[in-house]
C-alpha positions, -999 to +999 in steps of 0.1 A: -561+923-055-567+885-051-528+881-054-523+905-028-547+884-008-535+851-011-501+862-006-507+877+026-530+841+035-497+822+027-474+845+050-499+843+074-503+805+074-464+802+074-461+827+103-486+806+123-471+770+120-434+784+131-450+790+163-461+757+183-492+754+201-501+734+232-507+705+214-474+705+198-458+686+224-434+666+205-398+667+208-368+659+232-374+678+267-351+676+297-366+667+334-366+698+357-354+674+384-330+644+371-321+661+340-326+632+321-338+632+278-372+626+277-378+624+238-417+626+231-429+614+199-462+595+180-477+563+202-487+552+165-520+569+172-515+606+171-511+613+207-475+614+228-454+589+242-424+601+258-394+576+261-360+582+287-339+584+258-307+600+286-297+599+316-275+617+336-245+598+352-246+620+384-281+611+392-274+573+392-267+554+418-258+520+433-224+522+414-249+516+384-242+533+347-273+551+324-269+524+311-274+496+333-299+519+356-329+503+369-361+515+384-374+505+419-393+478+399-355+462+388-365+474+351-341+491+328-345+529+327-333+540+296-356+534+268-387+531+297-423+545+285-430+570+312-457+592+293-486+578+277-521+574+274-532+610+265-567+627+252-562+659+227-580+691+239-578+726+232-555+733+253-533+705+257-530+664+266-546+654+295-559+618+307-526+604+305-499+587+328-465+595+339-441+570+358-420+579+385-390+556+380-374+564+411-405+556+433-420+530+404-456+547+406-478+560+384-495+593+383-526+608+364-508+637+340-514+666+320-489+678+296-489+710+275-461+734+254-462+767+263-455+795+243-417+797+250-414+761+243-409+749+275-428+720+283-457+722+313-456+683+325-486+678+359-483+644+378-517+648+396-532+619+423-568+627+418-570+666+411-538+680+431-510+677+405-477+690+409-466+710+380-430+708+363-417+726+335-390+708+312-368+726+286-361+713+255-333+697+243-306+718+222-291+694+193-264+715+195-259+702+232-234+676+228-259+651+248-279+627+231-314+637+222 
């Protein structure tokens, strides 16, 4: 009987962690609106940093490449910090910051993964936020990730 019971404990445990929860926020993610690579990973700390990792050519301007890209600052774009700062709770990362390259401001955000994997990314100036949703990143893409 206790075999029966820890093997259903491991199958259960093995079920649960191939389904992410909101605080599993790490990965590559597109941006709903530029369609850049926003790869999120470890700050060093446990909590997400997410780094432009790719642009995409038709959203540059100024006869400018990804590469050479700048924000409204003058700084480079790709490889820019533009989510950091976050708190863990139960239900997600909030506290943080997200930077609007094209406008070179910074917002309060909230980020969290929802159940299909999408990520649920808030810019918010004091407690109106504006809510995007960012798909991940197939490998299988042929973009950079």
């Amino acid at each position: 009987m206790n075999r029966v019971l820890a093997g259903i404990a491991v199958a259960a445990f093995a079920t649960g962690s191939a389904h992410a929860g909101p605080l599993d926020v790490f990965g590559t993610f597109v941006t709903q609106k530029e369609g850049s690579h926003i790869r999120i990973s470890d700050c060093g700390d446990g909590t997400p940093c997410g780094v432009i990792v790719w642009i995409d050519p038709a959203s540059v301007s100024d006869g400018k490449t990804p590469e050479t890209a700048t924000d409204a600052k003058g700084a480079r774009i790709l490889g820019l910090t533009m989510l950091e700062g976050f708190r863990r709770k139960a239900n997600g990362w909030t506290g943080g910051t997200i930077y609007n390259p094209k406008e070179g401001k910074t917002y309060g955000s909230r980020i969290k993964l929802l159940a299909d994997g999408v990520l649920e990314v808030k810019g918010c100036i004091g407690p109106i936020c504006q809510t995007q949703h960012w798909a991940p990143v197939e490998s299988t893409s042929g973009m950079a990730d």
